[in-house]
C-alpha positions in Angstrom: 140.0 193.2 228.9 137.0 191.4 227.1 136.3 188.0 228.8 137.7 189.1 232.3 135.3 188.5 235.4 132.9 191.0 236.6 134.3 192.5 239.6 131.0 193.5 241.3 129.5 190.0 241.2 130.0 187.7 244.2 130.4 184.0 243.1 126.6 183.7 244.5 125.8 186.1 241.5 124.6 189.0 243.9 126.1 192.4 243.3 128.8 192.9 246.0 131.1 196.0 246.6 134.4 195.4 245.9 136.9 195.2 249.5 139.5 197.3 248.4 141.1 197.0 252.2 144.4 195.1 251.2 145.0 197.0 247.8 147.9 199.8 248.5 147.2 203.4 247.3 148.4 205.4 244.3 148.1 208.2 242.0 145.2 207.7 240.3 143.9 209.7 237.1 141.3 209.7 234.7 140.0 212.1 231.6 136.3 211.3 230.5 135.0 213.6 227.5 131.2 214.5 226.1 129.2 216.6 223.8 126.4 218.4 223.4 125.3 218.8 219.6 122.9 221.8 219.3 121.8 224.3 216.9 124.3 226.8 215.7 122.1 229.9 217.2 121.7 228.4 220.5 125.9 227.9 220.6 125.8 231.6 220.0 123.9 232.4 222.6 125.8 230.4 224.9 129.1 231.8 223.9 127.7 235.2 224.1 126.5 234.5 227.8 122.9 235.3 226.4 121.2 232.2 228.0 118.3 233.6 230.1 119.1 231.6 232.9 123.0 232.8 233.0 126.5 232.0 232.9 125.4 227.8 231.0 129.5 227.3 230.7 129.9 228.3 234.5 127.3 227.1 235.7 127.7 223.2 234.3 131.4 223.7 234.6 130.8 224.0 239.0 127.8 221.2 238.3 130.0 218.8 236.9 132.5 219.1 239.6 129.9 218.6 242.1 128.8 215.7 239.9 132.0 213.8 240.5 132.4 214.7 244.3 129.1 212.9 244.9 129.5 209.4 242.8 129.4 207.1 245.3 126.3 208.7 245.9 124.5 208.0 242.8 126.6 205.1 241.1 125.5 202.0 243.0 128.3 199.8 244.5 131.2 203.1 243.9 133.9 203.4 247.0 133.7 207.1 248.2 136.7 208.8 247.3 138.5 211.7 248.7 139.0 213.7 245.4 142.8 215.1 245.0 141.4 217.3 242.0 138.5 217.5 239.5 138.4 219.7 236.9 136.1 220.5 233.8 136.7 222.4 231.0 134.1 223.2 228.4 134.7 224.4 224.6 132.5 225.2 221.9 133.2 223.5 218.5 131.8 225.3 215.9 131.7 221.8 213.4 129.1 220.2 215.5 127.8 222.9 216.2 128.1 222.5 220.3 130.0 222.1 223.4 132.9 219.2 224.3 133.2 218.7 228.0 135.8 217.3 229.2 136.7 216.0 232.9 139.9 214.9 235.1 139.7 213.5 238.1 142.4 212.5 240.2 143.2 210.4 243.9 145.3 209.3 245.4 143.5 206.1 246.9 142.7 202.2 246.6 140.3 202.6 243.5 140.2 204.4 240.1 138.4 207.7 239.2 136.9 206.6 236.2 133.4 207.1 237.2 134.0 210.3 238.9 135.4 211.4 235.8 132.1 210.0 233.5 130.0 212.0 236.1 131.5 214.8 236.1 131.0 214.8 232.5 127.0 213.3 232.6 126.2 216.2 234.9 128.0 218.8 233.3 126.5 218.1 229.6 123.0 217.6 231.7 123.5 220.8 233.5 124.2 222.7 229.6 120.7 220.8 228.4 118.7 222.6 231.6 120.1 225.7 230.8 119.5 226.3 227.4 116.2 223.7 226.7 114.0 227.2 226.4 116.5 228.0 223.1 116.7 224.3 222.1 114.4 221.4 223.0 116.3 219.1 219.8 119.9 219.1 221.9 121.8 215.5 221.6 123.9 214.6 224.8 126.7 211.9 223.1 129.5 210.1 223.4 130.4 210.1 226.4 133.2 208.3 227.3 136.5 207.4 228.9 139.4 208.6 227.0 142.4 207.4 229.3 143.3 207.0 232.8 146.5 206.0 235.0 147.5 204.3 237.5 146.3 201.1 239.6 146.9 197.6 239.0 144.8 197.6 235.5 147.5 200.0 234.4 147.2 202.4 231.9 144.5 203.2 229.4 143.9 205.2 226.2 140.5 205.6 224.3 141.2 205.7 220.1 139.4 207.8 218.1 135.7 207.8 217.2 
Protein backbone atom coordinates (compact mmCIF):
# COMPACT_ATOMS: atom_id res chain seq x y z
CA UNK A 1 0.00 0.00 0.00
CA UNK A 2 2.90 2.53 1.01
CA UNK A 3 3.94 4.52 -2.11
CA UNK A 4 0.49 4.34 -3.83
CA UNK A 5 -1.11 7.75 -5.01
CA UNK A 6 -3.31 9.75 -2.91
CA UNK A 7 -6.77 9.28 -4.17
CA UNK A 8 -8.32 12.61 -3.01
CA UNK A 9 -5.64 14.77 -4.76
CA UNK A 10 -6.43 15.99 -8.36
CA UNK A 11 -3.20 16.13 -10.53
CA UNK A 12 -3.61 20.12 -9.90
CA UNK A 13 -2.90 19.13 -6.16
CA UNK A 14 -6.40 20.38 -4.96
CA UNK A 15 -8.37 18.02 -2.84
CA UNK A 16 -11.10 16.44 -5.16
CA UNK A 17 -13.79 13.81 -4.30
CA UNK A 18 -13.31 10.79 -5.75
CA UNK A 19 -16.15 9.88 -8.95
CA UNK A 20 -17.07 6.65 -7.90
CA UNK A 21 -19.88 6.68 -11.01
CA UNK A 22 -18.25 3.77 -13.14
CA UNK A 23 -17.05 1.55 -10.13
CA UNK A 24 -19.83 -1.49 -9.80
CA UNK A 25 -21.26 -2.11 -6.23
CA UNK A 26 -20.54 -4.80 -3.64
CA UNK A 27 -20.64 -6.10 -0.26
CA UNK A 28 -18.69 -3.97 1.62
CA UNK A 29 -17.52 -4.44 5.34
CA UNK A 30 -15.39 -2.99 7.88
CA UNK A 31 -14.54 -3.59 11.81
CA UNK A 32 -12.75 -0.40 13.44
CA UNK A 33 -11.96 -0.89 17.35
CA UNK A 34 -11.02 1.78 20.39
CA UNK A 35 -10.52 2.20 24.02
CA UNK A 36 -11.01 4.16 26.70
CA UNK A 37 -8.37 3.59 29.62
CA UNK A 38 -9.87 4.91 32.91
CA UNK A 39 -9.57 4.42 36.44
CA UNK A 40 -10.67 1.17 37.83
CA UNK A 41 -13.53 2.90 40.15
CA UNK A 42 -14.95 4.87 37.43
CA UNK A 43 -15.20 1.23 35.15
CA UNK A 44 -17.18 0.22 38.17
CA UNK A 45 -19.39 2.71 38.12
CA UNK A 46 -20.06 2.32 34.56
CA UNK A 47 -20.61 -1.34 34.71
CA UNK A 48 -22.89 -0.85 37.59
CA UNK A 49 -25.03 1.80 35.55
CA UNK A 50 -24.02 4.31 38.41
CA UNK A 51 -22.96 7.14 36.03
CA UNK A 52 -25.05 10.21 37.11
CA UNK A 53 -25.95 10.97 33.70
CA UNK A 54 -27.23 7.26 32.88
CA UNK A 55 -27.05 4.25 30.85
CA UNK A 56 -22.80 5.51 29.43
CA UNK A 57 -22.76 1.86 27.55
CA UNK A 58 -26.24 2.70 25.95
CA UNK A 59 -25.94 5.73 25.48
CA UNK A 60 -22.42 5.83 23.36
CA UNK A 61 -23.45 2.47 21.92
CA UNK A 62 -26.80 4.57 19.94
CA UNK A 63 -24.00 7.70 19.62
CA UNK A 64 -21.72 5.72 17.80
CA UNK A 65 -24.17 4.41 15.39
CA UNK A 66 -25.40 7.83 14.80
CA UNK A 67 -21.72 8.72 14.42
CA UNK A 68 -21.24 6.49 11.36
CA UNK A 69 -24.72 7.30 9.75
CA UNK A 70 -23.57 10.96 9.49
CA UNK A 71 -19.73 10.66 7.96
CA UNK A 72 -20.04 12.23 5.07
CA UNK A 73 -21.17 14.77 7.13
CA UNK A 74 -18.20 15.45 9.19
CA UNK A 75 -15.29 13.71 7.15
CA UNK A 76 -14.47 16.10 4.38
CA UNK A 77 -14.52 14.64 0.74
CA UNK A 78 -16.56 11.02 2.24
CA UNK A 79 -19.43 9.69 -0.50
CA UNK A 80 -22.76 9.45 1.58
CA UNK A 81 -23.51 5.98 2.03
CA UNK A 82 -26.74 4.20 2.45
CA UNK A 83 -25.72 2.01 5.54
CA UNK A 84 -26.79 -1.85 5.21
CA UNK A 85 -25.82 -2.28 9.01
CA UNK A 86 -23.82 -0.58 11.81
CA UNK A 87 -23.30 -1.99 14.94
CA UNK A 88 -21.28 -1.29 18.15
CA UNK A 89 -20.49 -3.28 20.86
CA UNK A 90 -18.85 -2.16 24.02
CA UNK A 91 -16.94 -4.31 26.76
CA UNK A 92 -15.18 -3.59 29.80
CA UNK A 93 -11.65 -5.00 30.14
CA UNK A 94 -10.79 -5.14 33.52
CA UNK A 95 -6.56 -5.15 32.46
CA UNK A 96 -6.75 -1.65 31.28
CA UNK A 97 -8.89 -0.84 33.37
CA UNK A 98 -11.73 0.46 30.60
CA UNK A 99 -13.96 0.00 27.82
CA UNK A 100 -13.00 -1.60 23.98
CA UNK A 101 -15.47 -0.36 21.37
CA UNK A 102 -15.69 -1.94 18.64
CA UNK A 103 -17.72 -1.04 15.19
CA UNK A 104 -19.04 -2.89 11.89
CA UNK A 105 -20.24 -1.22 9.25
CA UNK A 106 -21.48 -2.68 6.27
CA UNK A 107 -22.85 -1.47 2.34
CA UNK A 108 -23.51 -2.59 -0.20
CA UNK A 109 -22.32 0.34 -2.57
CA UNK A 110 -19.36 1.95 -4.81
CA UNK A 111 -17.09 2.82 -1.81
CA UNK A 112 -15.80 1.25 1.49
CA UNK A 113 -17.03 1.72 5.13
CA UNK A 114 -13.96 2.27 6.69
CA UNK A 115 -14.51 5.65 7.90
CA UNK A 116 -18.01 4.92 9.02
CA UNK A 117 -16.63 2.30 10.90
CA UNK A 118 -13.62 4.72 12.64
CA UNK A 119 -16.61 7.10 13.44
CA UNK A 120 -18.62 5.09 14.81
CA UNK A 121 -15.91 4.23 17.01
CA UNK A 122 -14.47 8.19 17.61
CA UNK A 123 -18.04 9.05 18.65
CA UNK A 124 -18.74 6.18 20.66
CA UNK A 125 -15.45 6.36 22.87
CA UNK A 126 -16.23 10.42 22.89
CA UNK A 127 -19.69 9.85 23.84
CA UNK A 128 -18.22 7.35 27.15
CA UNK A 129 -15.58 10.46 27.98
CA UNK A 130 -18.91 13.01 28.24
CA UNK A 131 -20.56 10.72 30.37
CA UNK A 132 -18.38 9.86 32.93
CA UNK A 133 -15.75 13.17 32.88
CA UNK A 134 -17.59 14.27 36.44
CA UNK A 135 -15.92 10.59 37.83
CA UNK A 136 -12.77 10.95 35.73
CA UNK A 137 -11.23 14.01 34.05
CA UNK A 138 -7.63 11.71 33.53
CA UNK A 139 -9.58 9.21 30.82
CA UNK A 140 -7.22 8.25 27.62
CA UNK A 141 -9.24 7.78 24.30
CA UNK A 142 -6.54 5.31 22.14
CA UNK A 143 -5.92 3.30 19.50
CA UNK A 144 -8.23 3.64 17.36
CA UNK A 145 -8.03 1.94 14.43
CA UNK A 146 -9.04 -0.28 11.44
CA UNK A 147 -8.81 -3.90 12.19
CA UNK A 148 -10.05 -5.42 8.81
CA UNK A 149 -12.48 -4.81 6.13
CA UNK A 150 -13.86 -6.70 2.84
CA UNK A 151 -14.70 -6.23 -0.20
CA UNK A 152 -13.90 -3.63 -3.15
CA UNK A 153 -11.23 -3.58 -5.54
CA UNK A 154 -8.42 -2.96 -2.62
CA UNK A 155 -9.53 -6.30 -1.50
CA UNK A 156 -9.27 -7.55 1.81
CA UNK A 157 -7.54 -6.23 4.92
CA UNK A 158 -6.49 -7.35 8.38
CA UNK A 159 -4.90 -5.14 11.16
CA UNK A 160 -1.97 -7.30 13.30
CA UNK A 161 -1.63 -6.91 16.71
CA UNK A 162 -0.56 -3.95 18.72
Amino acid sequence: MVGKSLTHVAADGRADMVDVGEKGATRRTAVAEGRVRMAGETLRAIRDNNAKKGDVIGIARIAGIMGAKKTHELIPLCHPLLLDKVSVEIEPDDTLPGLVVTALARVSGKTGVEMEALTAVSVACLTIYDMAKAMDRGMVVENIRLLEKSGGKSGDFRAGKI
